[in-house]
C-alpha positions in Angstrom: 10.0 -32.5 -0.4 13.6 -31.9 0.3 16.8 -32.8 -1.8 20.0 -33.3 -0.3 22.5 -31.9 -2.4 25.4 -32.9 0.1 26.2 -34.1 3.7 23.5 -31.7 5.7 23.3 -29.7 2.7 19.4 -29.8 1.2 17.5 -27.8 -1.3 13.6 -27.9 -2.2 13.1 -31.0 -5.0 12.5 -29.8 -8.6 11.8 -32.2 -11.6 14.6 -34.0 -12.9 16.3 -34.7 -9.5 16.9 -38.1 -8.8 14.8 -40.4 -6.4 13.8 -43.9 -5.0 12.1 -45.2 -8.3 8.6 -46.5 -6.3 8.4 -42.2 -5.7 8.6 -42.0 -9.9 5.3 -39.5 -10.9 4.5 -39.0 -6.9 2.9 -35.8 -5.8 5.9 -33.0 -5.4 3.7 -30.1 -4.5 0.1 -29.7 -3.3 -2.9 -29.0 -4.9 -3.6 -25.4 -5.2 -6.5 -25.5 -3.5 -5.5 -27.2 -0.3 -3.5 -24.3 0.6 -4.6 -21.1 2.4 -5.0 -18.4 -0.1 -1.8 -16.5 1.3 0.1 -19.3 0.3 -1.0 -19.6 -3.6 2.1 -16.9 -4.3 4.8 -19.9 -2.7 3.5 -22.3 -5.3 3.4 -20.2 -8.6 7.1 -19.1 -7.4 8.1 -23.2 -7.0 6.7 -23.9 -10.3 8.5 -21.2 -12.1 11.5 -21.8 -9.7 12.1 -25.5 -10.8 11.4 -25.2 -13.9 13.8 -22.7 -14.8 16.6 -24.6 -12.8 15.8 -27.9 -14.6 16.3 -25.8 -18.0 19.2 -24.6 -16.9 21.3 -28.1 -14.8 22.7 -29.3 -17.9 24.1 -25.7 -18.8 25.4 -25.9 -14.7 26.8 -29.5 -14.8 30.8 -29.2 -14.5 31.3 -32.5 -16.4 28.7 -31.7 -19.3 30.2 -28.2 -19.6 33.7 -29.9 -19.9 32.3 -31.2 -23.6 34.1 -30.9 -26.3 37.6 -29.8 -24.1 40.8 -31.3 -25.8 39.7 -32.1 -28.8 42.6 -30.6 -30.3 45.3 -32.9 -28.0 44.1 -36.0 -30.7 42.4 -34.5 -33.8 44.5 -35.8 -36.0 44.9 -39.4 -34.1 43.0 -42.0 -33.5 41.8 -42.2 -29.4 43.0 -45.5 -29.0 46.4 -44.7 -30.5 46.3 -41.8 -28.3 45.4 -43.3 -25.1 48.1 -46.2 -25.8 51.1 -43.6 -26.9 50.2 -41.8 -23.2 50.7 -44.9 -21.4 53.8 -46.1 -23.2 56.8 -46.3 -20.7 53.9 -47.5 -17.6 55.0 -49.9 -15.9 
């Protein structure tokens, strides 16, 4: 199954990628032993290829790693107080 990751932009599926809820705990790869025995290689690779990159998309994400940025700009003020002394003089 395919993932599209932008406009004509796709990538193989892995766990944790989102899809149409009725597809929730479908089959993503198949069995083992419906492939030909050349193929078994492809599928041990998948496995240890989505798993890894599902360990690692939270490390990736550019708004999770943003966490914790700023901090400093309102330690010692309250966010509310903050937010409304940066929009004073908005008109």
């Amino acid at each position: 199954m395919l993932f599209e990751t932008g406009p004509g932009r796709r990538r193989l599926f892995r766990k944790g990628d989102s899809c149409h809820p009725d597809r929730e705990g479908a089959k993503i790869t198949p069995e083992r032993e419906d492939l030909p025995y050349g193929y078994h290689g492809l599928l041990s690779w998948y496995r240890d290829w989505s798993s890894v990159a599902a360990n690692n998309s939270s490390k990736e994400d550019p708004l999770l790693s943003l966490r914790g940025s700023g901090k400093d700009l309102w330690a010692d003020e309250h966010a509310d107080a903050y937010v409304r002394r940066l929009r004073e003089g908005w008109e």
